[in-house]
C-alpha positions as CSV (number, residue, x, y, z in Angstrom):
1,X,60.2,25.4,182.5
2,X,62.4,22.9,184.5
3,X,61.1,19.4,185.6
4,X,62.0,20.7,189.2
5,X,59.9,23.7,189.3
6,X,56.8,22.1,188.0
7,X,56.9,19.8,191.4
8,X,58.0,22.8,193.7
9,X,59.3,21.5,197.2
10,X,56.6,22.0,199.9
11,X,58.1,23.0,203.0
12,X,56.3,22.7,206.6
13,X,56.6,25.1,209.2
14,X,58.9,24.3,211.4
15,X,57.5,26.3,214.4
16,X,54.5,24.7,214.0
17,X,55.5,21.3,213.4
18,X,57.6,21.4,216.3
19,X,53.9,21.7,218.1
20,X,53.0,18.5,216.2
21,X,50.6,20.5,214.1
22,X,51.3,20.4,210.4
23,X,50.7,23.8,208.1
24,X,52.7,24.2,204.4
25,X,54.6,27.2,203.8
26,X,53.8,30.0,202.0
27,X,56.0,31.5,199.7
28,X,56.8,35.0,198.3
29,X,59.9,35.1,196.5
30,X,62.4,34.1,198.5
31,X,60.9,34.7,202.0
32,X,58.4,31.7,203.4
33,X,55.6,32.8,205.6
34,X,53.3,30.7,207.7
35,X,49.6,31.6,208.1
36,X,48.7,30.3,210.9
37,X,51.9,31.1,213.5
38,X,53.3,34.1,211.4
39,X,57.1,32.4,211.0
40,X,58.6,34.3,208.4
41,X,62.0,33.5,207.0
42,X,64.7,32.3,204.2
43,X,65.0,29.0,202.8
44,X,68.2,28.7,205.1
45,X,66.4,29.6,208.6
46,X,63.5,27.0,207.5
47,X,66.2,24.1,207.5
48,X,67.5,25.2,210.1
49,X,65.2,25.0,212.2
50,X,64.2,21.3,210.8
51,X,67.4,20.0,212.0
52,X,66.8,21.2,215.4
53,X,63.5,19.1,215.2
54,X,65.5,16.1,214.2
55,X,67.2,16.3,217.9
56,X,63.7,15.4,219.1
57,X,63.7,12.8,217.4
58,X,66.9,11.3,217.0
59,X,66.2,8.3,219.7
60,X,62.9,7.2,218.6
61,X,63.9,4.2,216.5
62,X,66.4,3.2,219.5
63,X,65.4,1.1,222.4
64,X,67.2,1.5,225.6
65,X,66.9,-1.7,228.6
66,X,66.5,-0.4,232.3
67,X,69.6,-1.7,233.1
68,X,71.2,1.4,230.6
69,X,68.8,3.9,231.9
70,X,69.5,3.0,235.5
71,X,73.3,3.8,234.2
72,X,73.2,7.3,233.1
73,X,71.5,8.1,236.0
C-alpha cells in the first residue's frame, strides 16, 4: 500500500460549502457523492467547483479605503 493512500485526500462538498456548511465527500470509485445535498460527480467537477468558490473569496485578505470604493463607482 502506498504512503498516499493510507491518508486518502478528504474532499468537501463544494455545493455545500458554498452555503458555508461543511459535509466530507463520499466516495465510490471514482464518482463522489454528498449525503446531505446529493452532489454527485468526478474528481474533476469537485475542483472545479472549488475554484469557483475561491472567486468568493479572493478579496478577503485585501482592504480597500473609501476613497477607492467611491472610484469604481
Amino acid at each position: 500500500m502506498a504512503a498516499h493512500e493510507k491518508n486518502p485526500v478528504k474532499h468537501r462538498c463544494p455545493v455545500c460549502f458554498g452555503r458555508e456548511t461543511d459535509v466530507v465527500l463520499c466516495q465510490q470509485g471514482r464518482t463522489y457523492y454528498c449525503v446531505k445535498c446529493s452532489f454527485r460527480g468526478t474528481r474533476e467537477d469537485v475542483v472545479g467547483m472549488y475554484a469557483d468558490l475561491q472567486k468568493k473569496f479572493r478579496w478577503m485578505l485585501t482592504r480597500f479605503t473609501m476613497e477607492e470604493q467611491r472610484d469604481k463607482l
